[in-house]
C-alpha positions in Angstrom: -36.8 37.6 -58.4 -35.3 34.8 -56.9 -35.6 36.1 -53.5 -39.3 36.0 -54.3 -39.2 32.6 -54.9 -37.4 31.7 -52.2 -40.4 33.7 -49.9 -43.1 31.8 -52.1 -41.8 28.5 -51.3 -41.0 29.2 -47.6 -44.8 30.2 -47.8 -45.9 27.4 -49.3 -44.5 25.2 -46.9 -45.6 27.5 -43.7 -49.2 27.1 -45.2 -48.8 23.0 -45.5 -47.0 22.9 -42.1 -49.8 24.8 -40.2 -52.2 22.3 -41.2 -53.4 20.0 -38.5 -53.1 15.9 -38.6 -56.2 14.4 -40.6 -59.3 13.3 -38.9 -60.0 9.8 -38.3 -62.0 8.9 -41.8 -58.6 10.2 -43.8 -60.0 13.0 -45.1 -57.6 15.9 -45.8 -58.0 19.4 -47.3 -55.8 22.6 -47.3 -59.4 23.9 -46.1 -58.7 22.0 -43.0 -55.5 24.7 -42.2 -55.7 27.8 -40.7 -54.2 30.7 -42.3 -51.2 31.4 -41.4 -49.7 34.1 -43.9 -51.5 36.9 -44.9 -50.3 39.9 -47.9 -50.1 43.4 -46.2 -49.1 46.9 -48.2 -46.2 48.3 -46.4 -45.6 51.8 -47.8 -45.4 51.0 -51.6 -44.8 47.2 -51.1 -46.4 44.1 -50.6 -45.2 42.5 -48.3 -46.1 38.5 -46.7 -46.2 38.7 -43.1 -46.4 34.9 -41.2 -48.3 34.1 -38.4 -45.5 31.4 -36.9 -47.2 30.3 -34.1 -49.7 28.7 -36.5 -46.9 26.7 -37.9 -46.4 23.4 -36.7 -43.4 20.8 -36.9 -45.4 17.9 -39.1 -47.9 17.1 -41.7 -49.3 13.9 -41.9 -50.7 13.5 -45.7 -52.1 10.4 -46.6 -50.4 8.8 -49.9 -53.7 9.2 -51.7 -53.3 12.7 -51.8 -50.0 12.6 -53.5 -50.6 9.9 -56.3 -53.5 7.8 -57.7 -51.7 4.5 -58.3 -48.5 2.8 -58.0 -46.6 -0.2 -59.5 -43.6 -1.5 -58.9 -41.9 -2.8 -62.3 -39.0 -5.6 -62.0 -35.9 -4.9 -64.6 -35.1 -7.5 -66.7 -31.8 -8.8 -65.5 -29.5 -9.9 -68.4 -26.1 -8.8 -68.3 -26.0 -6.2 -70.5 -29.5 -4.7 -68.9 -27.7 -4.3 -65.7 -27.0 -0.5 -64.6 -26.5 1.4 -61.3 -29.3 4.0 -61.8 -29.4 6.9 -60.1 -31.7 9.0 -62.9 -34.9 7.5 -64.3 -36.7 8.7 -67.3 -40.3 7.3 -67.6 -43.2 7.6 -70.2 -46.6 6.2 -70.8 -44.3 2.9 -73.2 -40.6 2.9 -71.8 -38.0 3.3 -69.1 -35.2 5.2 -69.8 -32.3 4.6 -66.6 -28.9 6.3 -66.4 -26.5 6.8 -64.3 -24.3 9.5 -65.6 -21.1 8.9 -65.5 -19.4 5.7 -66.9 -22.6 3.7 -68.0 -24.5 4.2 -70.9 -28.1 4.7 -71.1 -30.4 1.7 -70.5 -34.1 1.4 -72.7 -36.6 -0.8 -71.3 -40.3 -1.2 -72.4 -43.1 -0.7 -69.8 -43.1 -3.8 -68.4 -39.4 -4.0 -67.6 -38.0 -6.0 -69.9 -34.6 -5.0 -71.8 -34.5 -3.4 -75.3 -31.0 -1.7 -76.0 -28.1 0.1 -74.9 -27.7 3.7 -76.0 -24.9 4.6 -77.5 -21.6 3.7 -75.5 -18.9 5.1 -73.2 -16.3 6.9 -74.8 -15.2 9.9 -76.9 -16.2 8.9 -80.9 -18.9 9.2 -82.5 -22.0 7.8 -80.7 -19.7 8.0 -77.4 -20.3 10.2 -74.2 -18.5 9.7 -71.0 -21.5 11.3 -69.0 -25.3 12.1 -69.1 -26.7 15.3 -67.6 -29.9 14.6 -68.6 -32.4 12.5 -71.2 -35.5 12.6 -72.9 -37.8 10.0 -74.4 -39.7 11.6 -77.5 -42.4 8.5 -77.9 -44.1 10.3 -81.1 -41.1 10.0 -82.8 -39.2 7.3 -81.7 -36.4 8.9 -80.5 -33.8 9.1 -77.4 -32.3 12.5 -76.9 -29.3 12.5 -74.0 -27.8 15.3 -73.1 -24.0 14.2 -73.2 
């Protein structure tokens, strides 16, 4: 199964690869690549076989394709808002910034500014010395970390 998946995304990325740079007016479409990978029964398997020379080295996709709009929010920058973020949780209302190890979890509305501390570094109750991961549960107003 996993090597399956392995072969899928290799394929995926072949098929993105092989597509040429877009034309002048910035339109792009996969319908624009050739094919490069086609699915072939050998004896009782399917198997992908990949046209390589189709492939080639780079892919210029325009930023529209990826995302339809972008803001950049400022952090509010009290002291106790301050955190070296290396994971970010965001929803539709907050910002939820961790860095898992040694820093607890920071809660900011949507426009950036400071709301509370999560819980704190240690090993009682309402302690963790690390995050692995977070969720932000808007519905019910909850945090859930995953100490």
């Amino acid at each position: 199964m996993k090597v399956r998946q392995i072969l899928y995304s290799f394929l995926a990325v072949s098929l993105l690869g092989a597509c040429s740079d877009t034309d002048p007016s910035g339109n792009f479409s996969l319908n624009d690549c050739p094919q490069v990978a086609i699915r072939q029964l050998v004896g009782n398997d399917s198997v992908v076989v990949c046209n390589l020379d189709l492939i080639k080295d780079t892919l210029n996709i325009p930023l529209s394709q990826l995302i339809n709009d972008f803001k950049i929010i400022k952090l509010d920058s009290k002291d106790e808002a301050l955190v070296k973020s290396y994971f970010t949780h965001i929803t539709d209302n907050y910002i939820g910034v961790y860095s898992g190890r040694m820093i607890p979890y920071k809660l900011f509305d949507k426009e950036g500014n400071f709301l509370r501390t999560i819980g704190s570094i240690g090993q009682g109750p309402n302690e963790y010395t690390l995050i692995y991961d977070s969720q932000i549960d808007e519905k019910n107003k909850r945090v859930y970390l995953l100490p």
